[in-house]
C-alpha positions in Angstrom: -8.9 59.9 38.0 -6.2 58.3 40.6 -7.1 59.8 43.1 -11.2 58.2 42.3 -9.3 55.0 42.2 -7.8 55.4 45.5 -10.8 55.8 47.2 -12.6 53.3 45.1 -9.9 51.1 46.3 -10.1 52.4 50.2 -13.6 52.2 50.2 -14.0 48.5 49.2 -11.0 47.8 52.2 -13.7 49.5 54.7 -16.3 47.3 53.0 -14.9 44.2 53.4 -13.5 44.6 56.9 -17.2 45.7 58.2 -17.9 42.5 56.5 -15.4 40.4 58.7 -16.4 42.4 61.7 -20.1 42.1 60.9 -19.3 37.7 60.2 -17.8 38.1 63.7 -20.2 39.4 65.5 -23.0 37.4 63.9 -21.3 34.2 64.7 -20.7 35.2 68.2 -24.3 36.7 68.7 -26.3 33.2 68.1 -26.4 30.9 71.0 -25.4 27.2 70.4 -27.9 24.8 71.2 -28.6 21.0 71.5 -31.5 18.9 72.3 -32.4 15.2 72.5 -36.0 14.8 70.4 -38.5 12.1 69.9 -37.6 10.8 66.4 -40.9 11.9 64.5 -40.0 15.4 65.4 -36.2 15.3 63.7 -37.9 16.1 60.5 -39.0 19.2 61.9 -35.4 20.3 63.2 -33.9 19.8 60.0 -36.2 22.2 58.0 -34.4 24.5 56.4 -37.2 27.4 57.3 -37.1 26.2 60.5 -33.4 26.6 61.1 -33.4 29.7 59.3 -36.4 31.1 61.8 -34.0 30.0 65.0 -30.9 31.7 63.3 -33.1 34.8 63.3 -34.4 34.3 66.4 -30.6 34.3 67.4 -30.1 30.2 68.4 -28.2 27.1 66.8 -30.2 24.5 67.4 -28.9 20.6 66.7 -30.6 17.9 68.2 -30.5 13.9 67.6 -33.2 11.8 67.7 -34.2 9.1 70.1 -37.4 6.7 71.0 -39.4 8.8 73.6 -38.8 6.4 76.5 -35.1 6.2 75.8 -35.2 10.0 76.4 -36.6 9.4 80.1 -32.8 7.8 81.2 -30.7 9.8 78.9 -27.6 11.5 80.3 -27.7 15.6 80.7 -24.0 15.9 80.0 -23.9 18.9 77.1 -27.5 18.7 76.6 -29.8 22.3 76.7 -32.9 20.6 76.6 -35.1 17.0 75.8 -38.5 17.0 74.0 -40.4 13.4 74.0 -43.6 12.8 73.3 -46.0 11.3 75.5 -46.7 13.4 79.3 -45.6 9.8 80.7 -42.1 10.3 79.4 -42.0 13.9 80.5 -43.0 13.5 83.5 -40.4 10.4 84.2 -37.5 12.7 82.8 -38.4 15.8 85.1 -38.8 13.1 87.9 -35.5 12.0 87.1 -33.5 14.8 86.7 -35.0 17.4 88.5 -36.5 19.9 86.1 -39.3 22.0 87.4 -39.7 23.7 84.0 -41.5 22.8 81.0 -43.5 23.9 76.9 -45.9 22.6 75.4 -45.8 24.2 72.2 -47.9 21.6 70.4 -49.3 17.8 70.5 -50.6 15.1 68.3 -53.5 12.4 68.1 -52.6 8.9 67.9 -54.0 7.5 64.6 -53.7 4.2 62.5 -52.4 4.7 58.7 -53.6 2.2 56.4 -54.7 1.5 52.4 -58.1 2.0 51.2 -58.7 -1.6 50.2 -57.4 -2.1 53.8 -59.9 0.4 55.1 -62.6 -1.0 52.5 -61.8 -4.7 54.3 -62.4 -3.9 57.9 -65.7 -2.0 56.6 -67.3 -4.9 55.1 -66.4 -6.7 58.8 -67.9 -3.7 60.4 -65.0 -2.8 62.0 -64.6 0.6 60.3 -66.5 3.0 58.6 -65.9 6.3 56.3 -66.3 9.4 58.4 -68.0 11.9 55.3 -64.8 13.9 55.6 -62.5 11.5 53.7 -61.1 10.0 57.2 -62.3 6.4 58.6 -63.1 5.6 62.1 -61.6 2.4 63.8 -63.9 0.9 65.9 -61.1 -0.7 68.4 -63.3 -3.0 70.2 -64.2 -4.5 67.6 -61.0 -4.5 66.3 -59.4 -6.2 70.0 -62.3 -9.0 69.2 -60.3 -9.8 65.6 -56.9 -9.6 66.9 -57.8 -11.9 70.2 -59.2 -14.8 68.0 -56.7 -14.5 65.6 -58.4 -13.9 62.3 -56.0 -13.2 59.5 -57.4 -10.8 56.5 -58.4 -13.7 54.0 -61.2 -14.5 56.9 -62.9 -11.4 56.6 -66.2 -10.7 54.4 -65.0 -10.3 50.8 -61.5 -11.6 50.9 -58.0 -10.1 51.4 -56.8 -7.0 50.1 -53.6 -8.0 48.2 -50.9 -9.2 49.6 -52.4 -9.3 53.0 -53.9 -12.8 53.0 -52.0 -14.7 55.6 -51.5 -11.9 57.8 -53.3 -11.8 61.0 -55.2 -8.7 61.5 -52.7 -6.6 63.5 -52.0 -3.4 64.2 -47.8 -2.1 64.2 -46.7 -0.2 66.5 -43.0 0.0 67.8 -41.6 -1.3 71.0 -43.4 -0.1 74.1 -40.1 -0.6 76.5 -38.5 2.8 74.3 -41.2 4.1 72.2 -44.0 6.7 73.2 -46.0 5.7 70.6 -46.4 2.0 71.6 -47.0 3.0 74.8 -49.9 5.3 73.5 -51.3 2.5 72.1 -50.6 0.6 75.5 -53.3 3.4 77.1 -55.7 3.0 74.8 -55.8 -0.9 75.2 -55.7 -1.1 78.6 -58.4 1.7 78.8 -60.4 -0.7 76.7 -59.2 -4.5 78.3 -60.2 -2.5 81.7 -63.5 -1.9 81.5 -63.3 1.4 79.7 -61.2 2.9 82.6 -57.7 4.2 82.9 -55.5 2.0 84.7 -54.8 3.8 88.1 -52.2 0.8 89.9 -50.7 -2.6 89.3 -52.5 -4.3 86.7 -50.5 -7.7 85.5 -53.8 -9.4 84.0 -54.5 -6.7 81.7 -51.2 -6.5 80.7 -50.8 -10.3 79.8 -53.6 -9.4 77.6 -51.7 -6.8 76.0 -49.0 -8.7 75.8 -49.9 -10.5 72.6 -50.5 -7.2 70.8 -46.8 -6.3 70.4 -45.3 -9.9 70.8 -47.2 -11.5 67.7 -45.8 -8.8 65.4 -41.9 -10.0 65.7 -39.1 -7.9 65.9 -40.1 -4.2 67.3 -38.6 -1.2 65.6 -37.3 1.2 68.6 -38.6 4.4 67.0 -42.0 5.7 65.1 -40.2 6.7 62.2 -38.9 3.4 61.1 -42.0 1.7 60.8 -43.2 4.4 59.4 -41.1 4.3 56.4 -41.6 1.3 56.0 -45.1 1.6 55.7 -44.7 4.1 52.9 -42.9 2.0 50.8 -43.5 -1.3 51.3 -47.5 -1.1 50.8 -50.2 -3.0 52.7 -48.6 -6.4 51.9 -45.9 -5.2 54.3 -47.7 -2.5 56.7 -52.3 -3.1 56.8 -52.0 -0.9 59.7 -49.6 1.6 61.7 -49.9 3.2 64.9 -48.4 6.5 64.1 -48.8 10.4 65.3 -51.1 12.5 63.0 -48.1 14.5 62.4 -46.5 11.7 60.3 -49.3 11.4 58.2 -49.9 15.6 57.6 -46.1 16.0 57.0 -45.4 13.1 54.5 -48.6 13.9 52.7 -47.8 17.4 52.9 -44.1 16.4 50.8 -46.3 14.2 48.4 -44.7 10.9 50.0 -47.8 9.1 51.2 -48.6 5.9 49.3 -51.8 6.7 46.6 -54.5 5.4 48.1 -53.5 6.1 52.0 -56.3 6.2 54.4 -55.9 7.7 57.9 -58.3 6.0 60.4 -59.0 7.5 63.9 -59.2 5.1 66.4 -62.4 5.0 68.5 -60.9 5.6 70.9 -57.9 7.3 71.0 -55.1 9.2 73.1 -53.4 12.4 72.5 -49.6 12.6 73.2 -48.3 15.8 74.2 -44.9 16.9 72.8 -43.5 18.0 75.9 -40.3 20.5 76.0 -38.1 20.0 79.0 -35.1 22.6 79.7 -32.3 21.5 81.1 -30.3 25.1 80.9 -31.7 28.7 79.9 -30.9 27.9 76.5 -33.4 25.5 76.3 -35.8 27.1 78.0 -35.9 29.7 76.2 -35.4 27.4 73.1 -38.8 25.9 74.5 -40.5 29.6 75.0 -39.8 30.4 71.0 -42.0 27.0 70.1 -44.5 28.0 72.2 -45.1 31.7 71.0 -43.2 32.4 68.1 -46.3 32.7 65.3 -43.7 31.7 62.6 -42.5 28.7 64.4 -45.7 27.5 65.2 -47.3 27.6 61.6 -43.5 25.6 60.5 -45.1 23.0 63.2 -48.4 23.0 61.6 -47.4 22.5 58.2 -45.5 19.7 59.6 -48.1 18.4 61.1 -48.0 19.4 64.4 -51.1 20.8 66.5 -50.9 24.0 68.4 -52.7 25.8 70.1 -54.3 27.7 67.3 -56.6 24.8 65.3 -56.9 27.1 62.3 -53.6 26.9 61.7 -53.3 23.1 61.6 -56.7 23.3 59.8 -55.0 25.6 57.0 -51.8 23.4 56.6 -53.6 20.1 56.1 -56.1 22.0 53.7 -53.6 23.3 51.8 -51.7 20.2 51.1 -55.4 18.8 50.3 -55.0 16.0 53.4 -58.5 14.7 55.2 -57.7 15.2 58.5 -60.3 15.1 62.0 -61.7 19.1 62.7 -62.7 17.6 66.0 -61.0 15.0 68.0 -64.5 13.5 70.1 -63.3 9.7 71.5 -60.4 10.5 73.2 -59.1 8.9 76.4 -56.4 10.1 78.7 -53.1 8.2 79.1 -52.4 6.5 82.5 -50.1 8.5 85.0 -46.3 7.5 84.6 -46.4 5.0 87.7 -49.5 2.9 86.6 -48.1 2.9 82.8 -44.7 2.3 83.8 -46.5 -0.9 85.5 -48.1 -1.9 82.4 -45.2 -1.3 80.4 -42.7 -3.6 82.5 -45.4 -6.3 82.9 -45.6 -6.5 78.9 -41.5 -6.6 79.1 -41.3 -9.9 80.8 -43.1 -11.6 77.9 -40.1 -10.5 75.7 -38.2 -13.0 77.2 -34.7 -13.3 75.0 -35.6 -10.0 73.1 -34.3 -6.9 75.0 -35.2 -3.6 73.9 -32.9 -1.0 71.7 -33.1 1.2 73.6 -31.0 3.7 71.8 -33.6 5.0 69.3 -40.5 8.8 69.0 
């Protein structure tokens, strides 16, 4: 009977030093790693599934989130890799600093996020119209006409929806001089204020257009998530519309946070911004590699409302959190290259006289 108690006793002392050794090696076996991210992709890096997946996968990864264009002059020092959205911003970070590596493990449309009296509203002023799948089209044209002339939402057919009376019929967005998604929105005006063609070069009328766009909304957030909150709890009073990434929609809707009678309008036309993964060590390249081809990882993008490059698995994430989303994506328009929207982007700048840009916040 001791001597059963001995071992006992010896055998739980093996035990718990393989444990200790085991703790050990696990600890020094997974690779620290830390990225700079658009800020609508934070959400994504904090999952708990998809820290877990990484841990498996052998990788730490911490990131901190940032405005897309902030991204493009952010310091290397201690960094593995930096994901914006938006191919402009890639492209001006790789110019920058010199990578000549990149992923693309997924990418969203550009949509505007609104109320269904809101939607109902720019219906009955033929601006927008139910799709048959439970998404709206936005005609943008038309809606450029309303915003030049300055109509407010009491002047359309019908009324106001509540609380939106004396607002002027204006689409938020964030601050073009650090946000990708403002400058998504940028393309797709120019695109239009041009003659329905992409701005190739120096182009200070169109942009004096433009102008007016972001100016007559005040104060600019510097990120997509902060107007974005705001538009899910403040209501339409607060936020009619919001430029926003898809992905914002599917993953709030997809955690039951989207206000009750949300509508998600797809601007005719729109852009699509590339989430673009740029390595600055192996690390992060490999970090980058895992995003791109890891099945796992890519159906934890989906469900947060990411596109890949498998559409049935977007398709199945949205269905399953019972979210109308666009099958097909048939009015798009491509971005202008980094020079010409660079061009755009500063031109719009020097109308912000006395209000300079964050800078420090997708």
């Amino acid at each position: 009977m001791r001597r059963a108690a001995v071992v006992a006793v010896a055998v739980a002392v093996l035990l718990g030093a393989a444990a200790v050794v085991w703790n050990v090696y696990a600890r020094a076996s997974v690779t620290e790693v830390t990225g700079l991210v658009g800020s609508e992709k934070e959400g994504f890096f904090a999952d708990e599934a998809v820290r877990g997946r990484f841990a498996e996968l052998g990788y730490r990864v911490q990131v901190r989130g940032r405005g897309s264009r902030a991204i493009t002059t952010a310091d290397t020092a201690g960094l593995d890799f930096a994901f914006p959205s938006g191919a402009p911003a890639a492209e001006a970070f790789r110019t920058r600093h010199g990578i000549d590596r990149e992923h693309r493990p997924f990418f969203s449309p550009m949509v505007v996020l609104s109320h269904r009296p809101v939607a109902e509203a720019l219906q009955r002023a033929e601006a927008a119209a139910p799709a048959g799948d439970g998404t709206w089209d936005l005609d943008m044209s038309g809606y450029l006409d309303m915003a030049r002339d300055g109509i407010r939402w009491r002047d359309l057919p019908g009324g106001a929806p509540e609380g939106t009376g004396r607002n002027s019929v204006l689409i938020r967005t964030t601050d073009p001089r650090t946000s990708n998604s403002a400058a998504m929105y940028l393309a797709v005006v120019s695109y239009l204020l041009n003659g329905e063609e992409v701005v190739s070069g120096p182009a200070p009328d169109i942009a004096e257009r433009a102008a007016p766009l972001f100016l007559d909304q005040g104060g600019p957030p510097d990120t997509s998530q902060q107007p974005f909150d705001s538009y899910v709890a403040l209501g339409p009073g607060h936020t009619p519309l919001l430029w926003a990434y898809e992905s914002q929609y599917v993953a709030a809707g997809a955690a039951g946070e989207l206000p009750a009678e949300a509508a998600v309008l797809y601007p005719a036309p729109t852009t699509v911004s590339a989430h673009v993964l740029l390595p600055v060590t192996d690390a992060g390249d490999e970090v980058g590699r895992l995003l791109t081809e890891d099945p796992e990882l890519q159906r934890l993008a989906a469900e947060h409302g990411f596109r890949t490059g498998a559409p049935e698995v977007f398709a199945d994430a949205a269905a399953e959190a019972g979210l109308p989303v666009r099958a097909r994506l048939d009015d798009t328009v491509n971005a202008p290259g980094h020079a010409a929207l660079e061009g755009l982007i500063r031109e719009v700048e020097r109308h912000y006289a006395g209000k300079p840009a964050a800078g420090t916040a997708g």
